[in-house]
N, C-alpha and C positions, 0 to 999 in steps of 0.2 A: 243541434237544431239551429237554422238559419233565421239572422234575424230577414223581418220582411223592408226594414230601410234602406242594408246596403248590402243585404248579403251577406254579411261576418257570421260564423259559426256560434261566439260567446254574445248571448243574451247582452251584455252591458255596454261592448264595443260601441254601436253609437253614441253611447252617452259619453264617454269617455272620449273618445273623438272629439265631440262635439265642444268638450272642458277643453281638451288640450288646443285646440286649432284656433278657438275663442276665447282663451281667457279673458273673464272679467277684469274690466280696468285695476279695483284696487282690491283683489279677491286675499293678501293678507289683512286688511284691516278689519273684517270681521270674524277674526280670527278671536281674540280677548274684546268684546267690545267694551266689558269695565276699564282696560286702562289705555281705551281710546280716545286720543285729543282729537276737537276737527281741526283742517288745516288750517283755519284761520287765526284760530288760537297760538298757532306758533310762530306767526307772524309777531315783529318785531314792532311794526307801526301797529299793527290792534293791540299791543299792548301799551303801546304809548297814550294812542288815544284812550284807550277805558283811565290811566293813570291823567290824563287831563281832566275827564269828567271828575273821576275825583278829585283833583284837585281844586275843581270852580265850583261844583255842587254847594259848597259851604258860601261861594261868596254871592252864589244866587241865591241861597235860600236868606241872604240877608238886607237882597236887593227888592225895593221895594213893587209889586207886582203893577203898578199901575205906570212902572218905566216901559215904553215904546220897545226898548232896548231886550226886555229880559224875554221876553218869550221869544223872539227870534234866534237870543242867542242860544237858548235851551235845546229848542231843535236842532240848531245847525250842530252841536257838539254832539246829540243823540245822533243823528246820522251819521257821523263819519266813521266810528264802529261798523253802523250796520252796513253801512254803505261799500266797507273793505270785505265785509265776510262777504254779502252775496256778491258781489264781484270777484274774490277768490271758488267764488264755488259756481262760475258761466266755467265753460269749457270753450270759447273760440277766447281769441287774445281781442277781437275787437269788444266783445261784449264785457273784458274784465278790465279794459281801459277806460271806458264810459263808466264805469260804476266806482272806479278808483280815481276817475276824472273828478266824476263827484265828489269822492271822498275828500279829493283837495279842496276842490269849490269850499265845499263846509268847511275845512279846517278856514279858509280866507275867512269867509262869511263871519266865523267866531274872532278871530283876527280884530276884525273889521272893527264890530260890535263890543269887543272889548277897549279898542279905542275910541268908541263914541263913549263910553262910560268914565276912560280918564279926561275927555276933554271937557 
């Protein structure tokens, strides 16, 4: 029997066409999706950054909340995780430069803020 899309004899040929000529961008990674990392996770600076948070979370939580200082810093080190994963996850190179743009911006900003605190 002919299919009515392209003519093919077997029932499935378009669909199988369709796989082969379009593969999906990342069609092994929902292969196991249990022992799927995203890609931001393997990222070398997302992991630095989550290990900065942890390591300043203690010294904020001991900074008094009415410093000028602590809530800017808090943000600008929440961001620069987030700010590396959704920029690993745009697909043109301009849009993952502006979002890891930022990501630096915050890492300054925290920079910054930590030396208004030792001054």
């Amino acid at each position: 029997m002919k299919s009515r899309i392209c003519g093919c004899r077997a029932a499935g040929a378009p669909l199988r066409f369709f796989v082969v000529a379009f593969p999906t961008r990342h069609r092994h990674r929902h292969r196991h999706p249990i022992n799927r990392r995203l890609d931001h996770e393997k990222l070398e600076v997302y992991q630095v950054s989550l290990a900065f948070i942890t390591w300043l979370e203690p010294i904020l939580q001991k900074l008094p909340k009415s410093l000028s200082v602590t809530d800017p810093l808090d943000r600008a080190i929440t961001s620069i995780p987030l700010n590396i994963a959704e920029g690993n996850a745009k697909f043109t190179g301009a849009d993952r430069c502006r979002y890891f743009d930022n990501a630096r911006g915050s890492a300054l900003e925290s920079a910054a803020a930590l030396d208004v605190l030792v001054a």
